[in-house]
N, C-alpha and C positions, 0 to 999 in steps of 0.2 A: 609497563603501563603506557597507556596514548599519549601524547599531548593532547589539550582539550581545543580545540580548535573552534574556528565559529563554526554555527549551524544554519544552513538552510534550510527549508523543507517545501517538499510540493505535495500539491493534492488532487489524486485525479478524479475529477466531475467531469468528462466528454461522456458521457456513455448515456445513448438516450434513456435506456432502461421498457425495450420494446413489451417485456414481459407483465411492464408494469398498466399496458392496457389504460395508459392516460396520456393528454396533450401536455401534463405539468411532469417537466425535467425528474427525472427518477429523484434526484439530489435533495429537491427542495419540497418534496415531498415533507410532510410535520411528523415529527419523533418528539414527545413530550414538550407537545406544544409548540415546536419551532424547527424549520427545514432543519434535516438532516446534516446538510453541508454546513450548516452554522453551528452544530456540535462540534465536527471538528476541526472546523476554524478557530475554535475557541480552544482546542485540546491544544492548538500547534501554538497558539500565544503562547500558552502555557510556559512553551517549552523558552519563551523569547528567543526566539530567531532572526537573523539578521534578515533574511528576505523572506514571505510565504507566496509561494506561483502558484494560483491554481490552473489546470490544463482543463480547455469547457469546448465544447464541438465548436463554438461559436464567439466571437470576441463581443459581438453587439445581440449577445442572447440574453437569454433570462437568467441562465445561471449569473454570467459577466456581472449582468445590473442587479441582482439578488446579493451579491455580493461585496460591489463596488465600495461599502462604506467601512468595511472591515480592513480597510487600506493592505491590501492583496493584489500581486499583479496578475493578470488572466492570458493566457498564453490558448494560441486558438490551435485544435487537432484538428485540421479539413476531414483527411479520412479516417478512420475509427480501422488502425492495425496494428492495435496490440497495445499493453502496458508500457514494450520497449518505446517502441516507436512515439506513445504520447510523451515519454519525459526524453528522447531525444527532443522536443518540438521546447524546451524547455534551454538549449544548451547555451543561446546567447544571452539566456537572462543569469548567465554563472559565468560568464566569459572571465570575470576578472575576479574569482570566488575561488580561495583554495581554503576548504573547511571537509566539514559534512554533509550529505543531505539527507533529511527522514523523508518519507516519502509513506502520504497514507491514504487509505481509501474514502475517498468521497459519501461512501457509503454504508460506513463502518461505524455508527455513530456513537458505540457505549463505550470505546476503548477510553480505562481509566489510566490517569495523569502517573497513577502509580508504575503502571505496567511500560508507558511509556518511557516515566524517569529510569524503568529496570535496564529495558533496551538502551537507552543510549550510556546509561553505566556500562554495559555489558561490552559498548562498543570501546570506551574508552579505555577502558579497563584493558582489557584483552588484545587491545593497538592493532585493531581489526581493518582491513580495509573496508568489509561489507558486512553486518549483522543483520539475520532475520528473523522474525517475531514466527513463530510456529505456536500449533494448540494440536491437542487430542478429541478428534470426534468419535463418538460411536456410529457413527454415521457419515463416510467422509465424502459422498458422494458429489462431483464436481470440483472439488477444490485439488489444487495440484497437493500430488504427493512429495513428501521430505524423503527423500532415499540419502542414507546415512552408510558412511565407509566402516568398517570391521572395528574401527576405533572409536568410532562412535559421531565423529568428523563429519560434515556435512558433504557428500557428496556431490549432489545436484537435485533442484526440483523438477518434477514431472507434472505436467497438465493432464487430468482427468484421462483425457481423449486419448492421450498419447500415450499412456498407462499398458506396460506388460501386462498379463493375468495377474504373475506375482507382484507387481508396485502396483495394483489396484488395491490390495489384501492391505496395507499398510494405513493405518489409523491417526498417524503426522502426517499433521498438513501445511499448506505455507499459509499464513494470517493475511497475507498483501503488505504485509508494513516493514519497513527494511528503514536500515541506514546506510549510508556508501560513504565512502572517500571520494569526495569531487572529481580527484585527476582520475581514479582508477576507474569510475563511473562513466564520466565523457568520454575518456581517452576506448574504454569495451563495447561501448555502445552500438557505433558503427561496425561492426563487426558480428555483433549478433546475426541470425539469420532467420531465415521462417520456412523450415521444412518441416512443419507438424503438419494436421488437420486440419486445422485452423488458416494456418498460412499467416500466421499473425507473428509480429516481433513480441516474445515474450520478456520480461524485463528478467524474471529468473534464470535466463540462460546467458545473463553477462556473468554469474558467479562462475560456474568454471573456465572462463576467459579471466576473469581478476584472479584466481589460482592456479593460473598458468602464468602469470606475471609475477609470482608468487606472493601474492598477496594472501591476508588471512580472512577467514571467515568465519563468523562466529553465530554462535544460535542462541536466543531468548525464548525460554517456554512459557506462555502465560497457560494458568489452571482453567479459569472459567470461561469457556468457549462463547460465552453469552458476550463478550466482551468483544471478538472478534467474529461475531456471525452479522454478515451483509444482508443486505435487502433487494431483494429482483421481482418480489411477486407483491399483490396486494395483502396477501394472506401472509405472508411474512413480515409484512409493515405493521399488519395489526398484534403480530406476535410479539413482535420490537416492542409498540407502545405498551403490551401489558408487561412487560419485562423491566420498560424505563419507569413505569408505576409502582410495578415488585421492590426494584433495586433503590429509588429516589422520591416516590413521593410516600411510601407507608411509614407508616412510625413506628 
């Protein structure tokens, strides 16, 4: 079993959210009544973290000032290339940090305190360097795929785009929500690369860099995809709301 180590955690809100066909930051968009990024502002308290960073396009934006009272420090991505690349933009604010870091999506807003106290068990427990939150979609389309070793071991994840025929057919997906080991985390980082489609640093392809160092990796499966399905479109936002009404305001 791990030592339990402190926890940091970041949250990435840089992403304008173009799909979303509005001048208001995809983030702060309202999910049962109140911006998005303030659900899971409130999920990472939860967790009492020694530091929470959010990465926002901008340090003197709207997310930054949407934010500011929830004593959070904001961390500015200029250019928008990649998951990896935004929590690289992250790395002096852990300069003198040797713990954990959760790291979750800005735009993820139902993930329950349950699922997340499962993951960082899961992390401690297991004396993991990197744990990732995965779900089963009947439907996985766009989300990277989990490609798993003969033992059932996590291999590596794959981006949509980047997908064989056969790692498209696969119904695990990555959730976006992971834990790292600080060192193994800064230390893989730079190292990443961006030879996909995209041309983007993905953050999932520090895992087999950290299991080349041999570090461990460990997987958490949450059941109810509702918990981990993001928001990009209007029509999705309005799904979300009826979902946080289904799951929290019906009696």
């Amino acid at each position: 079993m791990g030592d339990k180590k402190p926890l940091g955690i970041i949250i990435l809100a840089a992403g304008h959210g173009k799909r979303m066909k509005s001048d208001l930051p995809k983030v702060l968009h309202h999910v049962g009544g109140k911006p998005m990024i303030a659900h899971v502002i409130e999920q990472a308290k939860h967790l009492k973290g020694s530091k929470i960073v959010i990465v926002v396009s901008n340090i003197k934006g709207r997310v930054a000032s949407a934010t500011s009272h929830y004593n959070v420090v904001p961390v500015e991505q200029k250019e928008r290339l990649g998951t990896g690349h935004a929590i690289l933009q992250t790395k002096d604010k852990f300069s003198d940090f040797d713990g954990n870091i959760l790291i979750l999506s800005g735009d993820v807003p139902l993930l329950s305190q349950m699922t997340l106290d499962k993951l960082v068990h899961r992390h401690y427990v297991y004396g993991a360097a990197a744990t990732v939150l995965t779900t089963i979609f009947e439907n996985p389309a766009g989300y990277g795929r989990v490609v798993r070793n003969s033992d059932g071991t996590l291999n590596r994840i794959v981006e949509h785009k980047d997908c064989t025929n056969e790692q498209v057919e696969i119904r695990e997906v990555n959730a976006g929500v992971y834990i790292f080991d600080s060192r193994y985390l800064f230390q893989c980082l730079p190292e990443v690369e961006c030879d996909n489609i995209q041309g983007e640093y993905y953050l999932p392809d520090v895992l087999p860099l950290i299991q080349s160092m041999g570090g461990k990796i460990a997987v958490e499966t949450v059941e109810d995809t509702r918990e981990v399905a993001g928001i990009n479109t209007q029509e999705q936002l309005l799904e979300m709301n009826r979902i946080y009404h289904e799951l929290y305001e019906t009696s």
